[in-house]
C-alpha positions as CSV (number, residue, x, y, z in Angstrom):
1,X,2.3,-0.6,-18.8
2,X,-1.4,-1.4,-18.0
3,X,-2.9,-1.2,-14.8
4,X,-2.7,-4.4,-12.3
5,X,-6.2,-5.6,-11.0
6,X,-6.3,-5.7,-7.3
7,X,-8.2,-7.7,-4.7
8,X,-10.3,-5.5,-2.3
9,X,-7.5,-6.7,0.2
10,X,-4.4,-5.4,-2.1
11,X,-6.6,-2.2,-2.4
12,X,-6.8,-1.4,0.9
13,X,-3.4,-2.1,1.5
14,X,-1.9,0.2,-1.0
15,X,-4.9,2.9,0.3
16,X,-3.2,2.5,4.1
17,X,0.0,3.0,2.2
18,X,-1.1,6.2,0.6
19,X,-2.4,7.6,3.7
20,X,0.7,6.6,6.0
21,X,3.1,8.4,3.5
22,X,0.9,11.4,3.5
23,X,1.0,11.7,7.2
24,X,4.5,11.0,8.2
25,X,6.2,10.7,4.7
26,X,7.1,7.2,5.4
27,X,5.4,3.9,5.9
28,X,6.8,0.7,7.4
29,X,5.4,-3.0,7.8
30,X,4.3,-2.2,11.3
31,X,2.9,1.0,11.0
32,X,0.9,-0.8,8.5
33,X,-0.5,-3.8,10.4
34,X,-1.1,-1.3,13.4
35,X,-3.2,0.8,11.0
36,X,-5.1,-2.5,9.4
37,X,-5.2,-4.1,13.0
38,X,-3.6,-7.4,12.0
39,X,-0.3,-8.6,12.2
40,X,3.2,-7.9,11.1
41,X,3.4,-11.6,9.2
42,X,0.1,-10.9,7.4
43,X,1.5,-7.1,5.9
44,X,4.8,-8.8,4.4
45,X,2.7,-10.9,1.3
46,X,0.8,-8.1,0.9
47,X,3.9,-5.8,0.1
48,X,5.7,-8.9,-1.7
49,X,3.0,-8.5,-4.2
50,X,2.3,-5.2,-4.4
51,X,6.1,-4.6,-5.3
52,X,6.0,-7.1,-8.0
53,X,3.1,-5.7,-9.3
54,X,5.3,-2.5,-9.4
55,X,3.0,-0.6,-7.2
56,X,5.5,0.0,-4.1
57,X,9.0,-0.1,-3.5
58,X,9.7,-3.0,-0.7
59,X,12.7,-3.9,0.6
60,X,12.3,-6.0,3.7
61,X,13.2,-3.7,7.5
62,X,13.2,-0.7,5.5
63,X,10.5,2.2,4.6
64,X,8.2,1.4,2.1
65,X,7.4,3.9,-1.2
66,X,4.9,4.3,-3.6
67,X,6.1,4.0,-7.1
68,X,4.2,6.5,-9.9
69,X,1.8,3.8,-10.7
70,X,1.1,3.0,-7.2
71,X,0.6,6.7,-6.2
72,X,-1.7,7.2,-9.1
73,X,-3.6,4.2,-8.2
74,X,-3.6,4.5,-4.6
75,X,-5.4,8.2,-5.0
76,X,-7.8,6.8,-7.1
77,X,-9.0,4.6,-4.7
78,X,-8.7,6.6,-1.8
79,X,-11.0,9.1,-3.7
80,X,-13.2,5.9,-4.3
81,X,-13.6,4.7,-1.1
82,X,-14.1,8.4,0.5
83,X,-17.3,8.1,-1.7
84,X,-18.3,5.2,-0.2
């Protein structure tokens, strides 16, 4: 399977993601808009398409997971953007 491009956007919601999992094991659309500082109804898109792209596991009201793919490519660019 070859790796989905991402928008800058889709980036740094699969980074918040990354980092919400590694802090409380779990992330949820909330948590997520709280963390990006917009709202609930902008997140849900976001995770629509990152779980088609195969990158999360979504299911709407429930915790959100990485997948392998979407672990692997959410360190990458965590790693890139602590560089930054």
């Amino acid at each position: 399977m070859s790796k989905p491009t991402l928008t800058p956007a889709l980036e740094d919601y699969l980074e918040t993601i990354y980092r919400l999992v590694g802090e409380s094991g779990h992330a949820r659309v909330g948590e997520i808009a709280a963390a990006r500082e917009v709202r609930p109804g902008s997140v849900t898109p976001a995770m629509k398409r990152l779980d088609e792209l195969g990158l999360i596991e979504y299911r709407q009201r429930e915790q959100i997971g990485l997948t392998t793919l979407g672990e692997t490519m959410a360190r990458r660019i965590f790693a890139k953007h602590q560089v930054l």
